[in-house]
N, C-alpha and C positions, 0 to 999 in steps of 0.2 A: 467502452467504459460508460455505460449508463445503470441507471437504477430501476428496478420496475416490481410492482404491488398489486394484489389485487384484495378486495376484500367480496366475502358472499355469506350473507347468513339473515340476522334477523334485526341487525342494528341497527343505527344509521352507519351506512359508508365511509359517509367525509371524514370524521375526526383519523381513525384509525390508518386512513390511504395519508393524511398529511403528515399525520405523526410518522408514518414506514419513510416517506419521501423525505422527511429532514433527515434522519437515519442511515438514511440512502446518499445523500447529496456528496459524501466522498468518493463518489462511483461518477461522479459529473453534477456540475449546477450552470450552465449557460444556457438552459430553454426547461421549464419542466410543462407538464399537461396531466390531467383526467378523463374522466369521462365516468356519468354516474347515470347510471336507467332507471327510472319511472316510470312504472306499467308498459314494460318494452320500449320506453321511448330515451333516445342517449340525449343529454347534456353535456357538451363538450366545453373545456374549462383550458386554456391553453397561456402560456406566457414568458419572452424570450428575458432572459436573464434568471436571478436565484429566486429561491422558493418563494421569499418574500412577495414577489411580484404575482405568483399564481396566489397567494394567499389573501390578497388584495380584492381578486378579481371573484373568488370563492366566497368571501365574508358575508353578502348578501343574498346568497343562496338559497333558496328555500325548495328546493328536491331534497323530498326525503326519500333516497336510495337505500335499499340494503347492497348492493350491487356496486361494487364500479372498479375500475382500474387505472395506474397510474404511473409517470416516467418521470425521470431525471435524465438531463443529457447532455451528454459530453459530446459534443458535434466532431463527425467523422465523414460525414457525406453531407453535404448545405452546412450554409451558417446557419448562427445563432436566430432564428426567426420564430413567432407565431406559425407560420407556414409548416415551417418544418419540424416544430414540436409535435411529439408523439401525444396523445393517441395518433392512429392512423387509419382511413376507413379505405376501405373498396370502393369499386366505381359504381357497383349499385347500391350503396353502403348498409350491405348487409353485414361483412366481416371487417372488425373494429381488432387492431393489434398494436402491442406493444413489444417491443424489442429489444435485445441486449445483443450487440453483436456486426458484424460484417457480414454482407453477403459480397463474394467479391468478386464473384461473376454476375453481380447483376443490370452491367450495360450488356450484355449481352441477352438476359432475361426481357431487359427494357425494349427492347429493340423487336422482337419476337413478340409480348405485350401491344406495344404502338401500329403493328400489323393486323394486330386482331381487334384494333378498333377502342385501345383503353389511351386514357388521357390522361395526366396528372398536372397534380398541383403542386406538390413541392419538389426539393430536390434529393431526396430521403431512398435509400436502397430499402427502408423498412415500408415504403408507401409501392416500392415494385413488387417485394416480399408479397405482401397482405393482396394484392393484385392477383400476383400470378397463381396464389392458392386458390382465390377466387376461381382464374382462368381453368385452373382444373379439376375445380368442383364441379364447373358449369360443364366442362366437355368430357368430363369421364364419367359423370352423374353421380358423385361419389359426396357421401356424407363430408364431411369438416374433418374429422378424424383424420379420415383416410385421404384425405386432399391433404392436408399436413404432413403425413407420412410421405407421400409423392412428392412433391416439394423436397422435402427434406433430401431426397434420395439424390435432387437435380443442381440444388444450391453448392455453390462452395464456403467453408468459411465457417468456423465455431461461432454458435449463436445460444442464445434462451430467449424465449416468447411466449407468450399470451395471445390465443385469438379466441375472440367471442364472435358468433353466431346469433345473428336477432335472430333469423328464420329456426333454425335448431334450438336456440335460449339452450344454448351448449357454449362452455366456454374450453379450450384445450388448451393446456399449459404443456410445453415442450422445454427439455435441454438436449443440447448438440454440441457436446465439449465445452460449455459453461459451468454453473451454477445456478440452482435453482431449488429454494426447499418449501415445502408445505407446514404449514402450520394449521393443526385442529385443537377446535375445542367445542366441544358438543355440536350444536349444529350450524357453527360456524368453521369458514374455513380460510385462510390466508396461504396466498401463493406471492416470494418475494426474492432478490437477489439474494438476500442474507437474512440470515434467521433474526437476528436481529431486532430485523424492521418492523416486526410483530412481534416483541418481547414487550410481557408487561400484558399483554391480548391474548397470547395463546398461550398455555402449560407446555401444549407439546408440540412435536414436530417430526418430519422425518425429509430427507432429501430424497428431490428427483433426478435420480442418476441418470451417466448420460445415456440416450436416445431412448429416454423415458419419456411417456407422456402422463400425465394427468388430466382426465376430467370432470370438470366440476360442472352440475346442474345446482337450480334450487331448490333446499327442500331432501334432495339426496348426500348420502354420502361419498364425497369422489371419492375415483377408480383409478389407481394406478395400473397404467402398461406397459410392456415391454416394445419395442420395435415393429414386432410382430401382429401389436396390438392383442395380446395373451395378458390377462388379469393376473396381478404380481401382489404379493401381501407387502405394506412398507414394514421396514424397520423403525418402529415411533420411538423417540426418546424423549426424555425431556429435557424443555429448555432452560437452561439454567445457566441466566445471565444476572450480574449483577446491574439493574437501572438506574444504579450512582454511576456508573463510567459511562453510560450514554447521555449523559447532561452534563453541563458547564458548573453543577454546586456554585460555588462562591467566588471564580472568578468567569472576568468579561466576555473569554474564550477558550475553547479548546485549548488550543498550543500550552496557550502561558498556564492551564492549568497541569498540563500531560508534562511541561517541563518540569516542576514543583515535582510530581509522582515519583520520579526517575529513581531518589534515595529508595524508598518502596518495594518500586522497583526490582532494584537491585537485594534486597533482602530477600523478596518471594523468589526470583531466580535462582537463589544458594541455596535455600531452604530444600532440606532433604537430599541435596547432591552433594555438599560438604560435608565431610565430619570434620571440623576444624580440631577433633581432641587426637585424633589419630591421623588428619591431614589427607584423608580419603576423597577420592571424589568417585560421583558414580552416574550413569546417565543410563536408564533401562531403555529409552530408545534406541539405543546403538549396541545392546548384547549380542542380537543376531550375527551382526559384521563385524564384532568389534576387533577376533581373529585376523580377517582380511583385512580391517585397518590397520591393525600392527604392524601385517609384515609389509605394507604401500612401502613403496620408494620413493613415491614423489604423491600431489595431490592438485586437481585442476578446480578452480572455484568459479563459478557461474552466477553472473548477479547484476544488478541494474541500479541507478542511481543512489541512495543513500546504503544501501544495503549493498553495493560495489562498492563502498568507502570502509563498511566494517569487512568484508572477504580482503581487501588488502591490508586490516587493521590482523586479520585473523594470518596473512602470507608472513607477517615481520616475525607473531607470537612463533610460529610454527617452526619456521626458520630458525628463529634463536634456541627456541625450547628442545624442538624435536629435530634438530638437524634435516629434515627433509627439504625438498626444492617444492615450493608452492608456485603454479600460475594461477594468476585471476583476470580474468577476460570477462569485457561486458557482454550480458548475454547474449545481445542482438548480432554480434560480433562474432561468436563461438561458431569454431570448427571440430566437428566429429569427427573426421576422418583421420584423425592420427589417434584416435582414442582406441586403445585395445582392451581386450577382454579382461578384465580383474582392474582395471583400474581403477580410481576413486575419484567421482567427480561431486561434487557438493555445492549445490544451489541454495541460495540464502532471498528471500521473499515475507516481507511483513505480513501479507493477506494469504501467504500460499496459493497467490490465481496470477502471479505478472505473466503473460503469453511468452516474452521470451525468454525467461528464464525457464517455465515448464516444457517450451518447445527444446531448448538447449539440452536439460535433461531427459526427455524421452530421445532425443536423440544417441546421449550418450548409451543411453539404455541397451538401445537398439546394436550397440556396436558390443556391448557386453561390458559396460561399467557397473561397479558400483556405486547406486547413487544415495547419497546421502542428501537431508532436507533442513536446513534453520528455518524455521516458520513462526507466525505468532498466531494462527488461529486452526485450532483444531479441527484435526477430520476434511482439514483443505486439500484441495488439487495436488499440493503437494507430496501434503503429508501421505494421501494416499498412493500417488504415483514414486515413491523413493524407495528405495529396500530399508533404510536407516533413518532416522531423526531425533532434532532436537528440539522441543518446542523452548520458544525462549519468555513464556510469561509475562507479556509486556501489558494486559489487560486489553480490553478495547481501544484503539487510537484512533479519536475522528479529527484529530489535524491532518489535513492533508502535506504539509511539510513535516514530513517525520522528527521524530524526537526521543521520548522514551522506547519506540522501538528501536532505533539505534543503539540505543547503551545498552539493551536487553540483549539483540544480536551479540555486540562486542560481548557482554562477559558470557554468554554462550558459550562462543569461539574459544574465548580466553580459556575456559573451563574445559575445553574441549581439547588445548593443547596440554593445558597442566595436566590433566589425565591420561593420557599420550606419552608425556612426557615422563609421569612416573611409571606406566608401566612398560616401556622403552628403557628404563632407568640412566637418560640422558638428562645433568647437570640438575642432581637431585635436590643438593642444598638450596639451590637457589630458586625449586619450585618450591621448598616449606617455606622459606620467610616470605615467596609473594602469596600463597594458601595463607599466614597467618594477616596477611594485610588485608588481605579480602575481606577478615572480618570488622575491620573499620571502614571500609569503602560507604558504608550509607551515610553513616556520619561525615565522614569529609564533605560527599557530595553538598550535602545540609550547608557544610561552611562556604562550600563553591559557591552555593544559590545567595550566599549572603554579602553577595559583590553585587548584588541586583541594583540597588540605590547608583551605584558609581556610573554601571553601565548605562543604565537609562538616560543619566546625564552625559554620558560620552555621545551616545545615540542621536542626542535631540543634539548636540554639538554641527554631528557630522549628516543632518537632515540633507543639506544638500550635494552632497558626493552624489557622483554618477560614476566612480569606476574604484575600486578596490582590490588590494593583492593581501592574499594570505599565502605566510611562508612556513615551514618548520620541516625539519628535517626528523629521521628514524618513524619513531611511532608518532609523532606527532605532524608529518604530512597528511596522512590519511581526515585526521581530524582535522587539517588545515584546507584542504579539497572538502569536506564536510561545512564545515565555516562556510565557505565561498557560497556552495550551494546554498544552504539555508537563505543566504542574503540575496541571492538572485531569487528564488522560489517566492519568497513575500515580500520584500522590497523594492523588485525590478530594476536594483541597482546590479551594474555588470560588475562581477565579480571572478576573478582568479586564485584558485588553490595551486601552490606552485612547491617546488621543495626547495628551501633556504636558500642549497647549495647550487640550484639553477638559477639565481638571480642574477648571477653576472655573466649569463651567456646569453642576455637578450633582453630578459625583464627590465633591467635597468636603465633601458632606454624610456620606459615608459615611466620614469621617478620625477615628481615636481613636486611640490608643498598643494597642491591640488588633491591627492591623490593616495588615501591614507594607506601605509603597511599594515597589518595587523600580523605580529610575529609571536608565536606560539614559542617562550624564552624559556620555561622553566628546564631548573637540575636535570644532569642526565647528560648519557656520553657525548652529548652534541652540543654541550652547554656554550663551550668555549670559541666552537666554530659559527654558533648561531650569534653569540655576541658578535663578530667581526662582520658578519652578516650586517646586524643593525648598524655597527660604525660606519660600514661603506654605504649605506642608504642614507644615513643621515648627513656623511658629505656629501652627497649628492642633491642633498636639499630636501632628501625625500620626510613625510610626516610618518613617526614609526607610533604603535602602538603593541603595549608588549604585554606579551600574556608572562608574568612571574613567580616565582612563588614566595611566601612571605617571608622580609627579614634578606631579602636580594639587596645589597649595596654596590651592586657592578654594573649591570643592566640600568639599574635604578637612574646611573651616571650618565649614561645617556640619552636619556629619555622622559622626560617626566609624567607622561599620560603611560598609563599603568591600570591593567584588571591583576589584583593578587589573587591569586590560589594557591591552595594548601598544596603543602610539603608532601608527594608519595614516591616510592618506587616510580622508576622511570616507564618500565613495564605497565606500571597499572595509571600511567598519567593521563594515558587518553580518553578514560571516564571521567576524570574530572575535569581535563581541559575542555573538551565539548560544552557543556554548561554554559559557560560567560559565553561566548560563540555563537549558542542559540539565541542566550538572554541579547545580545546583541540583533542579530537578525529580527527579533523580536523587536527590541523598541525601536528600533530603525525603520521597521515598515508600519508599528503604531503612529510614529512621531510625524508618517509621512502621509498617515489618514489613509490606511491601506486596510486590507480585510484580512488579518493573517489565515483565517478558517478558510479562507474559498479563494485564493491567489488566483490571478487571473489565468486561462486555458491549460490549465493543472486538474488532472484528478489523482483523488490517493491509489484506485487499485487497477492498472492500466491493464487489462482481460483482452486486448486486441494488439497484433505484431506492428 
């Protein structure tokens, strides 16, 4: 999970490779590096911790490059060091590489390198990488290109790279079951993890798909290749991002600003898939299968930390609405082998790149599933490896503690049972009145976000906690396992999501006035079991904090620390419960002088198993 950039054309370098590298920094920030050439000669710029620190070290720089290339890194082989930050040169340092990726045979590679007389400095698979191309440039006598290709053929392990050539002033940009796209604009060219990183610099774009190479000289226009090294025309599109959702606008951070979105949100997700006057819903991603969806019997979900919280948020909708039997299993976890042909297996991924969610689904594939995709970013790994999808709208998210991707997933899913459900025509009334609640869902949220004031002050309350339990029972476990995470991800406080109803078969050994509840209380068929919940914690001494809704005088009774939220269907309470949850996590890990955008050895889009 790293980041990497290159820029080549006629500008200066720097601005454009740092601006890609902050852009990039949700892909990994624990070490980033450059490297910028001057009349053939490199400038390497290197430094372990967030961009910040390389930016430090760059401010005085006076290379004026058109040229250079650059990493963020998310450490997988060595720490966090200068040493081991990328770039990464060869032993004669002729060949300078940057990498995204695992080689996972490479103590093996090592060991066979060490024989033949090569030495290394750090402890990096991508410094064996950039080696061992070297070793078979030099003994097959073979251009850069074609040393790249051999390599490739020997390595294990999905990767994307960059290797430049002083001797060639050839650079080759490769993917190998990554990502990898090109951006042109006259006679400039940008190669990056995410188109992204060059938005705002280029018009256009096109991806290097996989066992694609690219390459780029100066002066010429790159050359895209196939495998074979066969000249291939790209596909250009254009970029069309909007550069408000890659900045922080008006507030401090990401997060707290991506939570505010959420209302938003949730409007652009309905928009055009409701007809609220006729109560329709419609999703053109899923026409092809939507047949084979109907007649499923059951449905297997595949998915990985927050987006494992909405796939069980999606098993309860499904359940209730649609009568069928959902599993959801975390990805890394999934077994194929009992998956038969026509089945339905549906992976859920914010970025459409997590490794084991896409390895989970080509596996189902392989057995003869149908697979279906929740994703938020187009034209992803996913989206293109699924027969089915739903893209859920959530705009760009550079908090790496997920947020409005979440409630984008959920009312996805949600949308995705109500539709199910009515053309199944299973427990029809009671999908129109939650369709007609849907169309106040933004507004609620709006009221949700306006407990912000209370939370903050709860937060800075409970600065010193070091362990917390969240409980709730039906549709509100899932968002209670949500909660927990959140507060581990940017607080580092230890945190449990737990269901209500398991508190008294273990949890409650763990209850002191040390050690606050957070109980997820509002209306709803659990209401009454979740109250007796809090009464036996609180004789127990335990500190309860209840999630309620407004105008609650029962709850209220026992308890007097209290986040209100609006009154909805119990169905649709897990988008607004989430909210204060977040808003929590949030000023918990503010109040405790923590960095919510870059939590510590977390990246947002984890691309290696």
């Amino acid at each position: 999970m790293c980041g990497i950039i290159m820029y080549n054309g006629k500008k200066l370098a720097l601005p454009p490779l740092l601006t890609g590298l902050e852009r990039l920094e949700y892909r990994g920030y624990d070490s980033a590096g450059l490297v910028l050439l001057e009349d053939g000669l490199p400038a390497f710029y290197k430094a372990p911790g967030q961009l910040q620190n390389l930016r430090e070290k760059v401010k005085n720089s006076y290379v004026c490059s058109s040229f250079g290339m650059a990493h963020t890194r998310w450490a997988t082989h060595g720490g966090a060091t200068e040493a081991n930050a990328h770039p990464h040169v060869s032993q004669s340092q002729d060949l300078i590489i940057v990498h995204n990726g695992i080689v996972e045979n490479y103590l093996v590679i090592k060991k066979k390198l060490e024989n033949s007389g090569f030495t290394f400095y750090s402890e990096t698979d991508t410094e064996v990488l950039v080696n061992f191309i070297e070793l078979i440039k030099i003994d097959k006598k073979l251009d850069l290109t074609s040393a790249v290709q051999v390599a490739l053929s020997e390595i294990v392990g999905a990767c994307a790279m960059m290797v430049y050539s002083q001797s060639e002033k050839l650079l080759v940009a490769v993917n190998r079951g990554g990502q990898l796209f090109a951006g042109v604009n006259g006679s400039e060219c940008f190669v990056a993890s995410d188109k992204n990183a060059f938005a705002g610099y280029s018009k256009n774009f096109f991806e290097i798909g996989n066992n694609q190479f690219l390459l780029v000289r100066s002066g010429k226009e790159p050359k895209l290749l196939n495998f074979n090294l066969e000249v291939l025309k790209p596909e250009i599109e254009e970029l069309d991002v909007d550069i408000n959702q890659l900045t922080k606008g008006d507030y401090p951070n990401f997060m707290l600003k991506e939570i505010h979105e959420q209302p938003e949100i949730m409007r652009q997700g309905m928009t055009g898939r409701i007809n609220f006057k006729t109560q329709e819903i419609c999703f053109g991603g899923l026409d092809e299968c939507w047949e084979q969806i109907k007649q499923a019997s059951s449905l297997v979900i595949v998915a990985c930390g927050t987006s494992f919280h909405a796939g069980l948020l999606a098993k309860y909708w499904l359940e209730k609405l649609v009568n069928i039997p959902v599993k959801v299993e975390y990805a890394s976890e999934f077994q194929a082998a009992t998956i038969k042909a026509g089945d339905i297996v549906l992976g859920i991924s914010q970025s459409g790149t997590t490794a084991d969610t896409i390895v989970a689904l080509e596996a189902a594939k392989d057995q003869g599933a149908i697979t279906l995709g929740v994703c938020n970013v187009v034209n992803s790994k996913m989206a293109r490896l699924v027969n089915a999808g739903i893209y859920t709208r959530a705009g760009v998210e550079n908090g790496v503690a997920s947020t409005k991707a979440f409630t984008a997933q959920a009312l996805a899913l949600l949308l995705f049972a109500l539709k199910l459900a009515n053309d199944k025509k299973t427990i029809s009334n009671f999908n129109l009145r939650i369709i007609n609640q849907l169309e106040s869902l933004p507004n609620l949220m709006e009221q949700a976000l306006g407990s912000e004031k209370v939370i903050r002050t709860l937060a800075r309350k409970l600065k010193q906690t070091t362990n917390c339990l969240f409980l709730g029972r039906g549709y509100s476990f899932p968002v209670a396992l949500e909660g927990a995470l959140k507060l581990k991800e940017i607080s580092y406080v230890h945190a449990e999501g737990l269901p209500a109803g398991e508190s008294k078969h273990g949890p409650l050994a763990l209850i002191d006035e040390a050690m606050p509840v957070i109980v997820i209380a509002t209306q709803g068929e659990f209401y009454y079991k979740t109250m007796n919940n809090i009464s036996e914690i609180k004789h127990h001494g335990g500190r309860v904090i209840a999630l309620v809704n407004k105008n609650d005088n029962e709850i209220t009774g026992l308890t007097k620390e209290i986040i209100v939220v609006p009154l909805v269907d119990d169905i649709l309470s897990p988008l607004i419960n989430v909210i204060p949850l977040q808003l929590f996590a949030y000023y918990s890990a503010f109040s405790r002088g923590k960095d919510v955008d870059h939590p510590r050895n977390l990246a947002k889009s984890v691309t290696t198993e």
